[in-house]
N, CA, C and O atoms as a MOPAC input file, in Angstrom:
PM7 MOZYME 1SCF
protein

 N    -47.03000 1   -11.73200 1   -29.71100 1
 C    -48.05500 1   -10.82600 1   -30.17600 1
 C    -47.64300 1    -9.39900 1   -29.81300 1
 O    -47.17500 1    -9.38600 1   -28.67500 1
 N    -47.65100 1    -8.46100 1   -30.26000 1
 C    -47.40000 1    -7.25200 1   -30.42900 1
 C    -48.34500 1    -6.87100 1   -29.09500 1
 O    -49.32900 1    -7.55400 1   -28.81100 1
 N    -47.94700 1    -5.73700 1   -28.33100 1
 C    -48.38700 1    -4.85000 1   -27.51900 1
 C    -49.87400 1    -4.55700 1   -27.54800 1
 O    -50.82800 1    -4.81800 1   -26.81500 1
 N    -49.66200 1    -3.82700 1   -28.83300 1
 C    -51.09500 1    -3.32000 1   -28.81900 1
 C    -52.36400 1    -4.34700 1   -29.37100 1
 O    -53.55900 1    -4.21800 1   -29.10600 1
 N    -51.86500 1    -5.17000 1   -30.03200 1
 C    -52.92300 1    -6.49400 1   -30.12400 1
 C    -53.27500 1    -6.97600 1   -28.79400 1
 O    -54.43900 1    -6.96500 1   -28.39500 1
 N    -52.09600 1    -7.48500 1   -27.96000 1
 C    -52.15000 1    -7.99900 1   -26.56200 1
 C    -53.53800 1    -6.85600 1   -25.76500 1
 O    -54.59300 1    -7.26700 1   -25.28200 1
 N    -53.15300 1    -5.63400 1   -25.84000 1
 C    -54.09500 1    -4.86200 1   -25.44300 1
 C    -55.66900 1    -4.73900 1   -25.36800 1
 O    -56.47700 1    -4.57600 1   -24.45400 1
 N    -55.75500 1    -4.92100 1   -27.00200 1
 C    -57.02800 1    -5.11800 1   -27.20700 1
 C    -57.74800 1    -5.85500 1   -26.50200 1
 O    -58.73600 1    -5.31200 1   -26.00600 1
 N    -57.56900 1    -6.97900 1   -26.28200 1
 C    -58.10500 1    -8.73100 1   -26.35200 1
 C    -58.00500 1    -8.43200 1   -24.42800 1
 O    -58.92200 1    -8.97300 1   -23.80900 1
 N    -56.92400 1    -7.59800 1   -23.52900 1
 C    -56.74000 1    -7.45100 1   -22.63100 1
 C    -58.32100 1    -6.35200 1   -22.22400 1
 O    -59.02400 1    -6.53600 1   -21.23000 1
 N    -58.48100 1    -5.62100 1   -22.93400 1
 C    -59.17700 1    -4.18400 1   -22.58900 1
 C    -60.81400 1    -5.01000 1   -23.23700 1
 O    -61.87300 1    -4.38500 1   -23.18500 1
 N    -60.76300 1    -5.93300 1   -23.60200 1
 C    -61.96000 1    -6.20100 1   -24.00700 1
 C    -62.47100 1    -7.74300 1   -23.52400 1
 O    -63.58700 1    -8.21600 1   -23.73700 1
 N    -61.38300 1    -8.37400 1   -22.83800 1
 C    -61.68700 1    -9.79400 1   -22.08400 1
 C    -62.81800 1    -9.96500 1   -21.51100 1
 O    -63.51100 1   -10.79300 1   -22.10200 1
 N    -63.30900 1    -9.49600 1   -20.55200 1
 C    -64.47600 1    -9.92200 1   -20.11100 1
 C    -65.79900 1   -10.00200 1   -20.82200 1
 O    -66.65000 1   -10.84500 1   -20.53900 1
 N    -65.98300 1    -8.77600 1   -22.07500 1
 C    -66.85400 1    -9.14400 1   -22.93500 1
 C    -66.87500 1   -10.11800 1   -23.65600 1
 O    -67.82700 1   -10.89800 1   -23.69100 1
 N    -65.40900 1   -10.27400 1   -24.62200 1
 C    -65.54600 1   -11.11500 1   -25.18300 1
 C    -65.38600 1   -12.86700 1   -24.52600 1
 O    -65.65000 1   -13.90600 1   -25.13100 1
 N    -64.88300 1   -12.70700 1   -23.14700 1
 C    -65.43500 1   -14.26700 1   -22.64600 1
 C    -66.66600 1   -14.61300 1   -22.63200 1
 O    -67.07400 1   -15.75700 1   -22.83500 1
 N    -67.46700 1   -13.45200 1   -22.34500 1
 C    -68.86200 1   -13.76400 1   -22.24500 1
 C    -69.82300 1   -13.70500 1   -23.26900 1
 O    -70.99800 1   -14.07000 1   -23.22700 1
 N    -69.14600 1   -13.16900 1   -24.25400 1
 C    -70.35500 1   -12.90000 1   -25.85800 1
 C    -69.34800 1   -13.79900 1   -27.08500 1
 O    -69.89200 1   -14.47200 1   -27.96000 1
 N    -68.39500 1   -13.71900 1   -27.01100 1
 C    -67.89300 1   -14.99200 1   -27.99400 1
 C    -68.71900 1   -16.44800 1   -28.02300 1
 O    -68.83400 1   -17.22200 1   -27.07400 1
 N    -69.37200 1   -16.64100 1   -29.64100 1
 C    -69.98800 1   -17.82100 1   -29.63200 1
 C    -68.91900 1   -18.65500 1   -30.17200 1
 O    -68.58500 1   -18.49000 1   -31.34500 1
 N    -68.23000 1   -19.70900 1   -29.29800 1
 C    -67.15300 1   -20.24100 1   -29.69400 1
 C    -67.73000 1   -21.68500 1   -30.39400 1
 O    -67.24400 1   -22.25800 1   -31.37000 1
 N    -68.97100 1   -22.11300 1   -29.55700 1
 C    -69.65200 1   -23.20200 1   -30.23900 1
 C    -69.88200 1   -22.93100 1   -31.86400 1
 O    -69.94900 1   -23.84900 1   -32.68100 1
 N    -69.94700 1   -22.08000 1   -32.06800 1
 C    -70.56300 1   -21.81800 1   -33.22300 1
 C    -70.02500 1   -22.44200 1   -34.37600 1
 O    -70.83300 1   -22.54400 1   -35.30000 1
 N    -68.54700 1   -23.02300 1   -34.64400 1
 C    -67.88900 1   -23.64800 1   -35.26300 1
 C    -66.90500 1   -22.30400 1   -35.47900 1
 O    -66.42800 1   -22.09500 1   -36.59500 1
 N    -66.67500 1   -21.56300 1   -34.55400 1
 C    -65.25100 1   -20.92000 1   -34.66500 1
 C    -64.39200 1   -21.33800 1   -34.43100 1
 O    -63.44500 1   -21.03900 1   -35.15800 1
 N    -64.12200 1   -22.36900 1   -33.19100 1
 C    -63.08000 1   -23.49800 1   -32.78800 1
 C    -62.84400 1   -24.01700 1   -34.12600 1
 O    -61.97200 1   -23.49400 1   -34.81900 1
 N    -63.40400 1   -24.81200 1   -34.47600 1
 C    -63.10300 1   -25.78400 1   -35.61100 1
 C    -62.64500 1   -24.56200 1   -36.84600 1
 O    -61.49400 1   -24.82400 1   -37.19600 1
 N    -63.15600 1   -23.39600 1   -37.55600 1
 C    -62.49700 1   -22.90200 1   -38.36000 1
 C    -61.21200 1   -22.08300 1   -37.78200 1
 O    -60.72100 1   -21.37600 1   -38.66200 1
 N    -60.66000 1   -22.01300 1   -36.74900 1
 C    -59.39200 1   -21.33400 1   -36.04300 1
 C    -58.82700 1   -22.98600 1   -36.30900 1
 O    -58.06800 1   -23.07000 1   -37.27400 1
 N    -59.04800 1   -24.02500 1   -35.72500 1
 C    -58.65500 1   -25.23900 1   -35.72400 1
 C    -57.77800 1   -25.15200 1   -37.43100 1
 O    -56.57500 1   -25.13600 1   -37.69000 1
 N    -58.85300 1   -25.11400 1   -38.23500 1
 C    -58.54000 1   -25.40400 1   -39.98100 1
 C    -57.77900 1   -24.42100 1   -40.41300 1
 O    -57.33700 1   -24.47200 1   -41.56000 1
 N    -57.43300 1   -23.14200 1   -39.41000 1
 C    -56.59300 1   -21.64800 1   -40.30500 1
 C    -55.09300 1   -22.07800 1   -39.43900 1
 O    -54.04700 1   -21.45400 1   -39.61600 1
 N    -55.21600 1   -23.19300 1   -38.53800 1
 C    -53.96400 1   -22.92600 1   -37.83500 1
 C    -53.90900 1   -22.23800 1   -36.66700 1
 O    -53.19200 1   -22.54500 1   -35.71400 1
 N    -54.66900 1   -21.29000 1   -36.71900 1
 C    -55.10100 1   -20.39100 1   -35.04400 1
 C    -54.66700 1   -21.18200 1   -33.30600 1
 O    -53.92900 1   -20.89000 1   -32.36500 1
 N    -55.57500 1   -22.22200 1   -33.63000 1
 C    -55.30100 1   -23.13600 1   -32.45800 1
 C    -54.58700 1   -24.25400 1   -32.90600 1
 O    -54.26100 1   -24.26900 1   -34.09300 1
 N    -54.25300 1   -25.27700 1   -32.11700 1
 C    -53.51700 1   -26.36000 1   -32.43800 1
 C    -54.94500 1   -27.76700 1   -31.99100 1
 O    -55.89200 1   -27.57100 1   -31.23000 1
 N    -54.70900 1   -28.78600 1   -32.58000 1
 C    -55.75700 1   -29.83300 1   -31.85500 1
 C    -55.36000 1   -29.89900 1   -29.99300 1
 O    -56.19800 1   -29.72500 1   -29.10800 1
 N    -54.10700 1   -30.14900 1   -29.81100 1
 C    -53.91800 1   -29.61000 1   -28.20100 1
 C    -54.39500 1   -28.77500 1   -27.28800 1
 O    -54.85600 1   -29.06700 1   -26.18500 1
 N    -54.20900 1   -27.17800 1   -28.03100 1
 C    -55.09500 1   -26.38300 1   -27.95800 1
 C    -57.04900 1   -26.80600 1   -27.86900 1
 O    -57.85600 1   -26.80900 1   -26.94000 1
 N    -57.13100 1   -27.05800 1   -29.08200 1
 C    -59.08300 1   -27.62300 1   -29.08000 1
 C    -58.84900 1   -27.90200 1   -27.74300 1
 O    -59.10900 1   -26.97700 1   -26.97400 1
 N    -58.36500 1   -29.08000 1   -27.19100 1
 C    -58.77400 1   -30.37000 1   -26.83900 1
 C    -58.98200 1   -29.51100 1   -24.69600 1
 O    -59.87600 1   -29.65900 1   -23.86300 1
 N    -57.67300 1   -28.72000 1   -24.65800 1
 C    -57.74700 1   -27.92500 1   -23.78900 1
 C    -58.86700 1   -27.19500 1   -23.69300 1
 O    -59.59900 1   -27.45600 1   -22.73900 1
 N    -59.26800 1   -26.14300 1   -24.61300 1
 C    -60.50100 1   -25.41200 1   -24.83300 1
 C    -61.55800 1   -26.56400 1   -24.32800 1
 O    -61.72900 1   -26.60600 1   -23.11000 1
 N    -62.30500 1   -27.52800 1   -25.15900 1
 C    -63.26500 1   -28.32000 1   -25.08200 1
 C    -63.54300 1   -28.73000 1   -23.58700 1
 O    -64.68600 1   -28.84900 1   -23.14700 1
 N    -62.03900 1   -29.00200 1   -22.60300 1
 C    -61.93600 1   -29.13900 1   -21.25500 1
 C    -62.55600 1   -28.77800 1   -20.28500 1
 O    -63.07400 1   -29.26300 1   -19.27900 1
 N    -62.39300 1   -27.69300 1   -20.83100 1
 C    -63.22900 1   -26.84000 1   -19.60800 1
 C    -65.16200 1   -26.64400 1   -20.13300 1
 O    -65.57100 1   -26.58000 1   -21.29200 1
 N    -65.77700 1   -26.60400 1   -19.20600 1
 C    -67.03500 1   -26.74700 1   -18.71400 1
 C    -67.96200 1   -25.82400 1   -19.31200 1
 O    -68.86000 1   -26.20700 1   -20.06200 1
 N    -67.76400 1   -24.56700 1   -18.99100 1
 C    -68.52400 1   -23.14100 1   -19.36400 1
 C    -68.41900 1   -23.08900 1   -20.66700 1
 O    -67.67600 1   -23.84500 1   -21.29300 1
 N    -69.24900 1   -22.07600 1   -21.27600 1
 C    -68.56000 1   -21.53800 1   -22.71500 1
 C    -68.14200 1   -19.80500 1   -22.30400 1
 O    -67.95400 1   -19.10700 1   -23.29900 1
 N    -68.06600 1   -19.44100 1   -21.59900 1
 C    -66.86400 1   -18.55700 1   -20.71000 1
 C    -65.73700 1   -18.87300 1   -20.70500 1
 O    -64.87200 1   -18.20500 1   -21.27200 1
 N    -65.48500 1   -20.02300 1   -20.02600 1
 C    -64.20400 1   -20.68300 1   -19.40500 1
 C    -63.57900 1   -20.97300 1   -20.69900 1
 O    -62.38200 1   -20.71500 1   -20.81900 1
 N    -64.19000 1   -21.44500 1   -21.62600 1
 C    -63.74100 1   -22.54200 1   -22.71900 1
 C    -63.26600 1   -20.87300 1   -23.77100 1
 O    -62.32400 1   -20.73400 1   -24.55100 1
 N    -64.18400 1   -19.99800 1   -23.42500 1
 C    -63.50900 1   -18.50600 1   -24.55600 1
 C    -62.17900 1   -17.90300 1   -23.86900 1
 O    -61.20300 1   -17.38600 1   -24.41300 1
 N    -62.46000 1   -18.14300 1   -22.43300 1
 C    -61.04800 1   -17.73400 1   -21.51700 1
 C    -59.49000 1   -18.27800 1   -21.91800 1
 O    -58.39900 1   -17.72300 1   -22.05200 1
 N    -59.96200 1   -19.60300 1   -22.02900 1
 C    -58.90900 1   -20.65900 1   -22.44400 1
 C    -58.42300 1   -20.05500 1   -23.81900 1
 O    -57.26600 1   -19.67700 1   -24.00500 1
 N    -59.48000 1   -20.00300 1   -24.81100 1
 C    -59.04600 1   -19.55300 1   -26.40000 1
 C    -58.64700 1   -17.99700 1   -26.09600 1
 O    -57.81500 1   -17.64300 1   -26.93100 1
 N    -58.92200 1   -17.09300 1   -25.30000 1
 C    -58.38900 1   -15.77800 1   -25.27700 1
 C    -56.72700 1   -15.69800 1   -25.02000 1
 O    -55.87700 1   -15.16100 1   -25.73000 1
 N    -56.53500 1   -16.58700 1   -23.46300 1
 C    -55.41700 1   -16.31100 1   -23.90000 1
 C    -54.30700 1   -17.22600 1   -24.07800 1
 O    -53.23000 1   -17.19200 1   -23.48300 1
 N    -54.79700 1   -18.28100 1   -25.21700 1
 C    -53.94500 1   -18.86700 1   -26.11600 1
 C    -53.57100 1   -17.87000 1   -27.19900 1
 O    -52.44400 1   -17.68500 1   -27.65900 1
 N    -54.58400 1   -17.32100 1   -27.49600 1
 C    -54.17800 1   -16.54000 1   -28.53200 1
 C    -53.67000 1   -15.05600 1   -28.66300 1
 O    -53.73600 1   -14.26700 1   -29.60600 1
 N    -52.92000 1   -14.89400 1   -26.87200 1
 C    -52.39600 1   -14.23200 1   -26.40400 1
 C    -51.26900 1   -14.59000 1   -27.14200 1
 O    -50.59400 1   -13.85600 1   -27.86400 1
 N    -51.09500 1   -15.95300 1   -26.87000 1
 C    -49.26900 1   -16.46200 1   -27.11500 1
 C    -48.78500 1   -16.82400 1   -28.22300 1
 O    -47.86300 1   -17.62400 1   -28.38300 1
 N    -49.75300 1   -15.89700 1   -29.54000 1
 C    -49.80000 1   -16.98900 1   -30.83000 1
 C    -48.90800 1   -15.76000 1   -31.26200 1
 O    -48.40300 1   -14.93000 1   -30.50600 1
 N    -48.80400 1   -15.83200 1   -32.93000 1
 C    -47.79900 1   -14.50700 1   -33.88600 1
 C    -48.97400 1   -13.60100 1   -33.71600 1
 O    -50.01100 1   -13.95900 1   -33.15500 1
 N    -48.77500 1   -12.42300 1   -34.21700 1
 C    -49.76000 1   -11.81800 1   -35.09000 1
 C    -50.52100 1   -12.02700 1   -35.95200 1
 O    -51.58700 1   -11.42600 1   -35.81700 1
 N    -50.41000 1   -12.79600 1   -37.02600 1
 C    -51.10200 1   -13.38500 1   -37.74200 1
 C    -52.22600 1   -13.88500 1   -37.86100 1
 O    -53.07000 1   -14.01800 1   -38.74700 1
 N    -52.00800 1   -14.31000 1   -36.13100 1
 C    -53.35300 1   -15.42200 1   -35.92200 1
 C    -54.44600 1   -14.44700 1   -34.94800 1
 O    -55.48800 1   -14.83100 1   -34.41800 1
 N    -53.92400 1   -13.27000 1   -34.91600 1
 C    -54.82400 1   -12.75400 1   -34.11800 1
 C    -55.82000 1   -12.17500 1   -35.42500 1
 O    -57.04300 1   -12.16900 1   -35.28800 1
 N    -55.14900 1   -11.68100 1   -36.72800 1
 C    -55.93900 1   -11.41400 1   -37.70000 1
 C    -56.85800 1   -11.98900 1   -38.14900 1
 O    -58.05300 1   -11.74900 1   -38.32500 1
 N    -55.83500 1   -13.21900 1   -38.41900 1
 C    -57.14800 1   -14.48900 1   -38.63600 1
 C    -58.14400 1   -14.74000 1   -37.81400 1
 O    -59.12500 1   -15.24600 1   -38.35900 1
 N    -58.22700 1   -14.52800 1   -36.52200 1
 C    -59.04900 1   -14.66300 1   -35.32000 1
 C    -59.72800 1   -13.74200 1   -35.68300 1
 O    -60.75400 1   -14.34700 1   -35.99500 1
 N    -60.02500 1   -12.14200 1   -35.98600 1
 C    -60.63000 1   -11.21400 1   -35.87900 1
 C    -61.28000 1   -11.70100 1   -37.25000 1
 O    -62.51000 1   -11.63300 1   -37.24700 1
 N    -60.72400 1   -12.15800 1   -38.37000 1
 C    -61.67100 1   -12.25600 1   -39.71900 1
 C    -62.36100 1   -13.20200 1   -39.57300 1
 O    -63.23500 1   -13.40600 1   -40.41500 1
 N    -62.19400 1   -14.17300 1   -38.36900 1
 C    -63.35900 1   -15.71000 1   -38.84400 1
 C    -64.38500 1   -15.06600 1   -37.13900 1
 O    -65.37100 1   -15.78600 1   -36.97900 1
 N    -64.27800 1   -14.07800 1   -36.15100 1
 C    -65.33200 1   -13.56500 1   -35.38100 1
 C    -66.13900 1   -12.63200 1   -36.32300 1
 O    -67.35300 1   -12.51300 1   -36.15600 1
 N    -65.59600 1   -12.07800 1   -37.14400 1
 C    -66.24600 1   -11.13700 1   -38.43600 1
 C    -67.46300 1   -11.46800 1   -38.60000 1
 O    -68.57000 1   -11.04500 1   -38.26600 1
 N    -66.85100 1   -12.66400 1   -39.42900 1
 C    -67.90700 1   -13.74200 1   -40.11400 1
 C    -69.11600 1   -13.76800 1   -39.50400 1
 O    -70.16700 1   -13.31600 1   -39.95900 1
 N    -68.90800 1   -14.42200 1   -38.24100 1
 C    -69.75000 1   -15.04800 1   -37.40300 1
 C    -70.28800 1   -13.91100 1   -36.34600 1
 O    -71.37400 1   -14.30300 1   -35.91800 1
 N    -69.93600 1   -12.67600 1   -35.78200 1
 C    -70.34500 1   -12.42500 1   -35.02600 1
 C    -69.58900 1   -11.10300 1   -35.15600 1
 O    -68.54900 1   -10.86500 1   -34.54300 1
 N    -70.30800 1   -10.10000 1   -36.16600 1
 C    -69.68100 1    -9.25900 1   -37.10700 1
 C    -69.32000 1    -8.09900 1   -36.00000 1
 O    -68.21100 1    -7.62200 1   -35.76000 1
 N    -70.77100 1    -7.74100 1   -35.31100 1
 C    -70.82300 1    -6.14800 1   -34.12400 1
 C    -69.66400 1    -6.63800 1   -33.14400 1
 O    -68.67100 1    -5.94000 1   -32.93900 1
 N    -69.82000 1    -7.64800 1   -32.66500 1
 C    -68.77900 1    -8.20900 1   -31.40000 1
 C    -67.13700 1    -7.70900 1   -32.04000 1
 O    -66.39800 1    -6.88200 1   -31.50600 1
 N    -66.86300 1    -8.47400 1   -33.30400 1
 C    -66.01000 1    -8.33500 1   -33.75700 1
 C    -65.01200 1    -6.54100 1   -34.09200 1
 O    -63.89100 1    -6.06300 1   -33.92100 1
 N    -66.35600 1    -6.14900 1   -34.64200 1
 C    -66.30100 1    -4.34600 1   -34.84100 1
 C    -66.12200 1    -3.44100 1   -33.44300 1
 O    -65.50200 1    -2.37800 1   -33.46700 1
 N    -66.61900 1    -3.87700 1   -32.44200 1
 C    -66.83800 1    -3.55200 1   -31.46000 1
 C    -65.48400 1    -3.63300 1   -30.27300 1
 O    -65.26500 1    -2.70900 1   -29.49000 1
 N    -64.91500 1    -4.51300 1   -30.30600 1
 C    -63.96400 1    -5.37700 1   -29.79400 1
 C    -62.48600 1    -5.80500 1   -30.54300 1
 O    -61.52100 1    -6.31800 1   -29.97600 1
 N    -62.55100 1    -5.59700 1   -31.36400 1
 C    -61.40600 1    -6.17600 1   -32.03300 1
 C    -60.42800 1    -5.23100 1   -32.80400 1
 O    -59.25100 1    -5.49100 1   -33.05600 1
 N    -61.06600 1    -4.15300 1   -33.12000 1
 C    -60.59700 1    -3.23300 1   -34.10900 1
 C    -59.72000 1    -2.23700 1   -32.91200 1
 O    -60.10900 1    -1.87300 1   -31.80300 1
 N    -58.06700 1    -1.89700 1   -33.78900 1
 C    -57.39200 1    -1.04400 1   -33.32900 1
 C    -57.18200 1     0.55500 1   -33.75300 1
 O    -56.72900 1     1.27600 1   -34.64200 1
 N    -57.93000 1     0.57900 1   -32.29900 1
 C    -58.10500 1     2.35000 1   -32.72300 1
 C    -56.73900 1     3.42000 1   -32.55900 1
 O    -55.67000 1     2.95600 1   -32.16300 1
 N    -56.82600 1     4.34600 1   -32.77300 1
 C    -55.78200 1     5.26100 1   -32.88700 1
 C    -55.38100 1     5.21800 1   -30.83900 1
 O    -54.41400 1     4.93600 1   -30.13000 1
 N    -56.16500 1     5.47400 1   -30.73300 1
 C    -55.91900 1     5.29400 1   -29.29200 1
 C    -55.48900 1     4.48300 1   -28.23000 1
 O    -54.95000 1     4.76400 1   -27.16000 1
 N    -55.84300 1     3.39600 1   -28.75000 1
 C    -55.57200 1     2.20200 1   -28.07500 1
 C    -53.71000 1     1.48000 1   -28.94200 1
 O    -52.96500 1     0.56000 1   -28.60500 1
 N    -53.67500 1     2.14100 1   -29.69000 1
 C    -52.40700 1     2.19400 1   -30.58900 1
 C    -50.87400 1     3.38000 1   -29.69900 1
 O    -49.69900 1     3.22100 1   -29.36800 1
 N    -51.97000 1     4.54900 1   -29.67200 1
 C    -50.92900 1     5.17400 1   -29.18900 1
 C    -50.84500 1     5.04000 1   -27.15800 1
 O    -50.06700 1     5.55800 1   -26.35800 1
 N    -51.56000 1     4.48000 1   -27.04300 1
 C    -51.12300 1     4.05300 1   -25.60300 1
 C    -50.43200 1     2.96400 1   -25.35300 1
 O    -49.75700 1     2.91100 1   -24.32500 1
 N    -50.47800 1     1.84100 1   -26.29600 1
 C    -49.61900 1     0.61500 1   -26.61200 1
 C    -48.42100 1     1.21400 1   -26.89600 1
 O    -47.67700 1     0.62200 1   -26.11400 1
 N    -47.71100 1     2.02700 1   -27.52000 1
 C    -46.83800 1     2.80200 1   -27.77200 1
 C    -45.92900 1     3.22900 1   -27.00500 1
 O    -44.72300 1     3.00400 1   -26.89800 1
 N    -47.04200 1     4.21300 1   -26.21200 1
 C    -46.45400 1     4.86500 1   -25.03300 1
 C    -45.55200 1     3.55900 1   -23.88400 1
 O    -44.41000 1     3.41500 1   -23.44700 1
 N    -46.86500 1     2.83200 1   -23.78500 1
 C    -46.34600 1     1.70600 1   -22.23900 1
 C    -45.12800 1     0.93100 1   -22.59800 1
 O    -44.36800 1     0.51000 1   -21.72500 1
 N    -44.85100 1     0.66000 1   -24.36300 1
 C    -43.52300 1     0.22200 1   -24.64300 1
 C    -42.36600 1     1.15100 1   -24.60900 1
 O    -41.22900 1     0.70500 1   -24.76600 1
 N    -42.56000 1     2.27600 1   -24.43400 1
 C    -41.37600 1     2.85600 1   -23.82400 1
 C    -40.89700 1     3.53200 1   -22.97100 1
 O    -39.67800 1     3.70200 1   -22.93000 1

């Protein structure tokens, strides 16, 4: 995953462990885009909290392409549009400091 994606998801973790509705059937549509793997689910589902269980999906999807972080941001859209707007979107700023720390 690129720097400044990594960033985001880094600079915004604790919210989104705690306000991501993962029950919501976002697992299962990340599951159906490829996002996670059933290994993945099965890990997620593991754990206890629905904190713990967004912790787990945060940073799996630390270790995924880029791709899947897009896809991740368009199916929280969906479902949980402000969180998503709020949290997910790369600002000029958070771009050019990703920038900077890569070199």
């Amino acid at each position: 995953m690129r720097p400044e994606l990594e960033k985001i998801i880094d600079s915004n973790y604790n919210r989104l462990a705690r306000q991501l509705d993962s029950d919501s059937g976002l697992l299962n549509r990340l599951l159906e885009k490829n996002v996670i793997t059933s290994d993945h689910m099965a890990d997620i589902k593991a754990e206890r909290t629905p904190r713990r269980r967004n912790e787990v999906l945060l940073d799996i999807l630390k270790t995924r392409d880029d791709k899947y972080f897009d896809i991740f941001k368009s199916e929280v859209s969906v479902l949980q549009a402000q969180l998503a707007s709020e949290c997910l979107c790369l600002t000029d700023e958070a771009l050019t400091t990703a920038v900077k720390e890569t070199f």
